[in-house]
N, C-alpha and C positions, 0 to 999 in steps of 0.2 A: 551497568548492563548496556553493552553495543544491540540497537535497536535495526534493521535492514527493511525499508520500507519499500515497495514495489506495488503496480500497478499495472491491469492490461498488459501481458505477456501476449496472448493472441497468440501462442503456438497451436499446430506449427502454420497459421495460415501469414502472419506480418515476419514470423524470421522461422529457420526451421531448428533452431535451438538458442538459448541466451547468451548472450554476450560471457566471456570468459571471463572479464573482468569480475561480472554479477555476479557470476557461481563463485567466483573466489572472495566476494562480498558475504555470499550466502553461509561461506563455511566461518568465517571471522566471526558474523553474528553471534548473540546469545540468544535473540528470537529474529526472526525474519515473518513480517508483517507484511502478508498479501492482500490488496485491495480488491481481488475479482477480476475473472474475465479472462483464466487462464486458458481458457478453449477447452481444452480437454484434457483426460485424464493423465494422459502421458507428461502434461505441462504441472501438472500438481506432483508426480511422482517426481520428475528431473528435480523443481525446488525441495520436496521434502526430504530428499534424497543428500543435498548439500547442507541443508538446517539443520544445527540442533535442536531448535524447538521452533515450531510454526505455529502463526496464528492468520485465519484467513476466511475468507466468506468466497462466496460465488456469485457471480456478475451477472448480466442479462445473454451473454455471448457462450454460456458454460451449458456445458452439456446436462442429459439429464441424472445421470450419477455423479457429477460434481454437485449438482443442485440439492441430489438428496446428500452428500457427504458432507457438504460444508454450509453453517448457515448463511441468512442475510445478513443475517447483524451477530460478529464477535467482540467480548470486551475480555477483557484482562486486567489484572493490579500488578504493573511489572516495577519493582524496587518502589513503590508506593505512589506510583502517577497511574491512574485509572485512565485505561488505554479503550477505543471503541474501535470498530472496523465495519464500512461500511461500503459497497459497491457508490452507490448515486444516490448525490444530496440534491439532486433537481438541479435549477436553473440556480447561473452564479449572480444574479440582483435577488439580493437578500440572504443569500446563503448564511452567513452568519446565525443573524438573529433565530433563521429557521432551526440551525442545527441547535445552537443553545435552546432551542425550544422543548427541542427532538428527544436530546440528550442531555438533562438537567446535572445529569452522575458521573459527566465524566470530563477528563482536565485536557486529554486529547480523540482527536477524529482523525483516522484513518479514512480517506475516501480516493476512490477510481473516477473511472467511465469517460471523464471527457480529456482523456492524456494531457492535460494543462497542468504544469505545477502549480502551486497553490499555498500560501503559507501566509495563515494570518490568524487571528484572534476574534471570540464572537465578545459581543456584552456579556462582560460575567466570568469571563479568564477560557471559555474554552478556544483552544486551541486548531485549529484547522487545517490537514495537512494530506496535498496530494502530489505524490511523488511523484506526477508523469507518469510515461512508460517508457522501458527500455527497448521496443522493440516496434511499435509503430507511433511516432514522432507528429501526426496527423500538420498542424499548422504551426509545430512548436521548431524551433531551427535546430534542437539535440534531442536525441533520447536521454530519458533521464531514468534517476532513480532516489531518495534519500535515505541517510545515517542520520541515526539519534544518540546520545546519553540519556536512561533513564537512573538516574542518581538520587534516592532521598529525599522523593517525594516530587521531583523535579526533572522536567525535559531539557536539557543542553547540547549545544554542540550539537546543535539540528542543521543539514549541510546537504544541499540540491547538488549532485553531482551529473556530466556527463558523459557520454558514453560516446565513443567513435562510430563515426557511419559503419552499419551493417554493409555486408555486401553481399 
């Protein structure tokens, strides 16, 4: 199962639609995994619109009908890797330990909010993983985004891609 992870889109105030690349990332997926912070509703239609199947929360930045549409916190059991999605795991000293704390249930973290990618492991196998964003780049040198394999109970072929300067 091709996993599409994404993070803080900020439409349309940081681009006024996504990268083409992304949307044709979007449509490849089996799920396409949103971390929050799409702005607004039009930014949650264009992605769900290219998915076949989403899975997604809402961010501090979302409006107040994304807030009611989408939760904080989504999980999922995609090909048997227990997936979580979450906007913001706080400050990154101690990030780990906290989320292993947070999330006892689950083998991967989806997390946003501070456009930094991110890809590491807490005590205890979980998994930690933030894709960037493809649309405001804040102090990172690319926009980003990542691709997963969820295969048999297992994540592979987890892969930080970038994105060409917006114009």
């Amino acid at each position: 199962m091709r996993l599409l992870l994404i993070s803080d889109t900020h439409l349309p105030k940081r681009a006024k639609t996504l990268p083409a690349a992304l949307l044709e990332e979007c449509a490849r997926a089996d799920v396409v995994i949103h971390a929050g912070d799409w702005t607004d509703e039009d930014a949650y239609a264009l992605v769900a619109e290219h998915a076949r199947e989403l899975l997604g929360v809402h961010g501090n930045n979302d409006t107040p009908g994304l807030c009611a549409r989408l939760p904080e916190v989504a999980r999922a059991v995609l090909e048997g890797v227990r997936v979580g999605v979450v906007h913001e795991t706080g400050a990154a000293a101690g990030r780990e330990a906290r989320c292993a704390r947070r999330f006892p249930d689950l083998d991967v973290l989806v997390f946003g909010h501070s456009h930094i990618p991110w890809d590491t492991t807490a005590p205890g196998g979980l998994r930690l993983l933030n894709p960037g964003s493809p649309t405001d780049r804040r102090r990172q040198p690319f926009h980003t985004y990542m691709t997963a394999v969820a295969s048999g109970g297992a994540l592979t072929e987890v892969r930080l891609h970038r994105l060409p300067a917006l114009r």
